[in-house]
C-alpha positions as a printed NumPy array, in Angstrom:
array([[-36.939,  -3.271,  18.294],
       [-36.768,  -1.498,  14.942],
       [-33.899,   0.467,  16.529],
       [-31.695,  -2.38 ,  17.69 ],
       [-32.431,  -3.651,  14.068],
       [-30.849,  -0.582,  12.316],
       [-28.251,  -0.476,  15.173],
       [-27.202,  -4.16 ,  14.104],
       [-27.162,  -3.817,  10.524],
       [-24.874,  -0.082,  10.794],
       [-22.643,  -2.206,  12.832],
       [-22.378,  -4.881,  10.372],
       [-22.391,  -2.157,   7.793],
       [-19.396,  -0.703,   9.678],
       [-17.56 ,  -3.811,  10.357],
       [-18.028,  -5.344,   6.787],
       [-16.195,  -1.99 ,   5.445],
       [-13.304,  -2.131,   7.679],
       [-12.482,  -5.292,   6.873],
       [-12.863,  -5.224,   3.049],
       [-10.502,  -2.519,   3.997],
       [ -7.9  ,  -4.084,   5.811],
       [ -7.742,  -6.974,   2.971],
       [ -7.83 ,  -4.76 ,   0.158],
       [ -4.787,  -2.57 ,   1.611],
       [ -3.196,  -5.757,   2.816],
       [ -1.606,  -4.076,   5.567],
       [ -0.367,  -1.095,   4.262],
       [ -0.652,   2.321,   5.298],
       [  0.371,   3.938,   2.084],
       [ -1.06 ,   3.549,  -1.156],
       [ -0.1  ,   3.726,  -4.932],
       [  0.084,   7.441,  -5.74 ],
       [  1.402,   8.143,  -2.326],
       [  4.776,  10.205,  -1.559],
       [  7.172,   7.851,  -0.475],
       [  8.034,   8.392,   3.278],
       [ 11.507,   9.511,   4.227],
       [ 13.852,   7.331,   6.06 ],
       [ 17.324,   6.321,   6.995],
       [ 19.137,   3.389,   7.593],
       [ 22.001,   1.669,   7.743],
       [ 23.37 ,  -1.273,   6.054],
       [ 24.6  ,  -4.373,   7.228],
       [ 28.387,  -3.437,   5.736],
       [ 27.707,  -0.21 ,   7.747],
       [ 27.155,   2.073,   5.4  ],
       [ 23.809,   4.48 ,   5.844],
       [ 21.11 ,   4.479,   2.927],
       [ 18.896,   8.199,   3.296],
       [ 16.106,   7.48 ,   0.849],
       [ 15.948,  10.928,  -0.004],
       [ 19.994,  10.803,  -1.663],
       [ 18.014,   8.701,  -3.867],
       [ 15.118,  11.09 ,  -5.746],
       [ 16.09 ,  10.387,  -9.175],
       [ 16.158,   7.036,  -9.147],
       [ 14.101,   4.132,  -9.229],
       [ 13.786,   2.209,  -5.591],
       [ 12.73 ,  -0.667,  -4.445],
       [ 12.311,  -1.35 ,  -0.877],
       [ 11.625,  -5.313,   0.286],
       [ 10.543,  -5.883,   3.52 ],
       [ 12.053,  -8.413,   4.842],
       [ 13.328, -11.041,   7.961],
       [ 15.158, -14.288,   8.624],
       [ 12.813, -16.257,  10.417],
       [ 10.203, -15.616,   7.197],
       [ 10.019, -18.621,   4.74 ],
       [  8.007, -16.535,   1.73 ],
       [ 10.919, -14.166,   1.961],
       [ 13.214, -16.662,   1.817],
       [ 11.321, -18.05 ,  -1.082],
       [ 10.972, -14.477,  -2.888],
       [ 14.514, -13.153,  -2.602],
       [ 16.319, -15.317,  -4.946],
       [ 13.799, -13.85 ,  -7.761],
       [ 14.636, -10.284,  -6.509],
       [ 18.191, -11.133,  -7.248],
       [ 18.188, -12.764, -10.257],
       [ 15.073, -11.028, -11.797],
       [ 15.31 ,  -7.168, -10.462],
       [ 18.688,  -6.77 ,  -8.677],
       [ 21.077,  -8.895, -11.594],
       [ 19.151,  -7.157, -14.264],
       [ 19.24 ,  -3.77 , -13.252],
       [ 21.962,  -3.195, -10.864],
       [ 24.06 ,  -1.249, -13.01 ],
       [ 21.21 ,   1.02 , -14.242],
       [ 19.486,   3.742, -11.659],
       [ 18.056,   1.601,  -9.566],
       [ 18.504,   1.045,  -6.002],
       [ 16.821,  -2.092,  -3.718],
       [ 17.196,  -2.476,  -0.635],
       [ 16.152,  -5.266,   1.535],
       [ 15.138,  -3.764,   4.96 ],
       [ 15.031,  -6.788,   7.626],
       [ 12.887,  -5.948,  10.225],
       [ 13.599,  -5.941,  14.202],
       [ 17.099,  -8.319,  13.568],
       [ 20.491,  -7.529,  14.944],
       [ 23.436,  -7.408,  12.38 ],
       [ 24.595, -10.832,  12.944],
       [ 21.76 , -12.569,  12.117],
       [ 20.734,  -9.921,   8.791],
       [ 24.47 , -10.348,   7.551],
       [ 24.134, -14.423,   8.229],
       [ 20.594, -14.159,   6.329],
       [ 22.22 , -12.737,   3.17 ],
       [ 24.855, -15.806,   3.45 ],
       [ 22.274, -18.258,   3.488],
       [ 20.14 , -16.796,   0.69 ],
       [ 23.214, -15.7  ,  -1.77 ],
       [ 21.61 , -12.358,  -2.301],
       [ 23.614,  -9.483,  -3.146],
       [ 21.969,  -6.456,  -3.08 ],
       [ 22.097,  -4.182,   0.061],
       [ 20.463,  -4.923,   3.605],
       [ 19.041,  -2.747,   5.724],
       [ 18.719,  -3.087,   9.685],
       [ 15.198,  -1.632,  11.222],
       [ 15.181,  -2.085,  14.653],
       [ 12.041,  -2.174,  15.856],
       [ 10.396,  -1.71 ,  12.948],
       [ 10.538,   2.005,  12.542],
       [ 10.821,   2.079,   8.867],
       [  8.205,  -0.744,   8.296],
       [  6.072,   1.321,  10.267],
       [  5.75 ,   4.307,   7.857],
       [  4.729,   1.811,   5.017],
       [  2.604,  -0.801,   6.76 ],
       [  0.414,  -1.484,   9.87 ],
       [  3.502,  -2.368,  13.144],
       [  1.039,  -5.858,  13.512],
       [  1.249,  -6.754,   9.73 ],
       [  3.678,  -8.998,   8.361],
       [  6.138,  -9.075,   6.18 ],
       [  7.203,  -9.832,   2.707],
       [  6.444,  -6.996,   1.108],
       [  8.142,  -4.769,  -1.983],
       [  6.948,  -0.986,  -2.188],
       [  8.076,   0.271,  -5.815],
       [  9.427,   4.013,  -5.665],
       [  9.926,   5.787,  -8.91 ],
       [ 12.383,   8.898, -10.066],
       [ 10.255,  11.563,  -8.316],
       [  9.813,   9.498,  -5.049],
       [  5.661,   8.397,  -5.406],
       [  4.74 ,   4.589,  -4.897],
       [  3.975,   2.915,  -8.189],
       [  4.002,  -0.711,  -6.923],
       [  2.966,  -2.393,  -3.617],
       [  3.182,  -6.486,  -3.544],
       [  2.519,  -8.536,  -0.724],
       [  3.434, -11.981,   0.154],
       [  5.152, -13.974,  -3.159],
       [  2.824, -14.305,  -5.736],
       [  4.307, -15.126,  -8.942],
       [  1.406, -13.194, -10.904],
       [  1.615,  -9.846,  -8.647],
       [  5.58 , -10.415,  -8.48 ],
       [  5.873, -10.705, -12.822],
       [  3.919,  -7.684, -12.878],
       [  6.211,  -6.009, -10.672],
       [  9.503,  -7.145, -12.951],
       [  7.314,  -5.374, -15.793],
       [  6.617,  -2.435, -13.748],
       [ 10.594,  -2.138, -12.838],
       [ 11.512,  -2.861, -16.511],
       [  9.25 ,  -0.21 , -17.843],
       [ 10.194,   2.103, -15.54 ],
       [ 14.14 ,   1.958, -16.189],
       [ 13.241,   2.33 , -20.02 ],
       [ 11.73 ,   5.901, -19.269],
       [ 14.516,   8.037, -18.821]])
């Protein structure tokens, strides 16, 4: 009895961890500190983004879709509050739209009036190397000059997002 006892409480043990886990990383598979993994991708005008041209530069990558009302709700900030600011200094975002054809990413910029680039990731090959395949998205992962994470959001929170605008601003001060 004392056995099944211990065997209960390891499990709960266990199970407790891996989901304080899971919440705390939100999703992701990378973590602040982390390289930045390597992709490429192309546009919506067709162009290809390699986000290794980039090393030098700050990035932001937004994970993104259509059918997602929080990104909907989030990506008039990025615009006016990162992309407006800052697009003429060194810093790149992309918005990477997950599992959508071109149509429907290129329609998706329309409706939201956001100008900075869009990236197509068909079955969510580039999502993949950030976050969990089953985890949603809205999400920003914040790249600096020598290509480590320095940011991860999730979801729009206008706390976590502000802090991110700092982070960005701070960042394109440093030369």
């Amino acid at each position: 009895m004392k056995t099944i006892y211990l065997n209960v409480f390891f499990l709960f043990l266990i199970t407790s961890f891996t989901c304080q886990s899971q919440e705390n990383n939100r999703g992701y598979i990378v973590e602040v500190g982390d390289e930045a993994p390597g992709f490429q991708a192309q546009l919506i005008n067709g162009e290809n983004v390699n986000l290794k041209d980039h090393r030098g530069q700050v990035v932001m990558l937004q994970f993104t879709a259509s059918w997602c009302g929080v990104c909907r709700e989030e990506m008039p900030h990025i615009e006016e509050e990162i992309w407006q600011k800052h697009k003429d200094d060194d810093l790149l975002v992309v918005g990477i739209d997950r599992d959508e054809p071109p149509e429907t990413v290129k329609k998706f910029a329309e409706q939201t009036g956001v100008t900075y680039p869009l990236a197509l990731d068909p079955d969510a090959e580039i999502f993949s190397l950030y976050a969990e395949k089953k985890a949603g998205v809205t999400r920003n992962v914040l790249i600096d000059r020598k290509g480590e994470i320095v940011f991860l959001t999730r979801l729009f929170n206008p706390e976590e997002f502000s802090a991110l605008v700092n982070k960005i601003d701070e960042l394109m001060k440093k030369e």
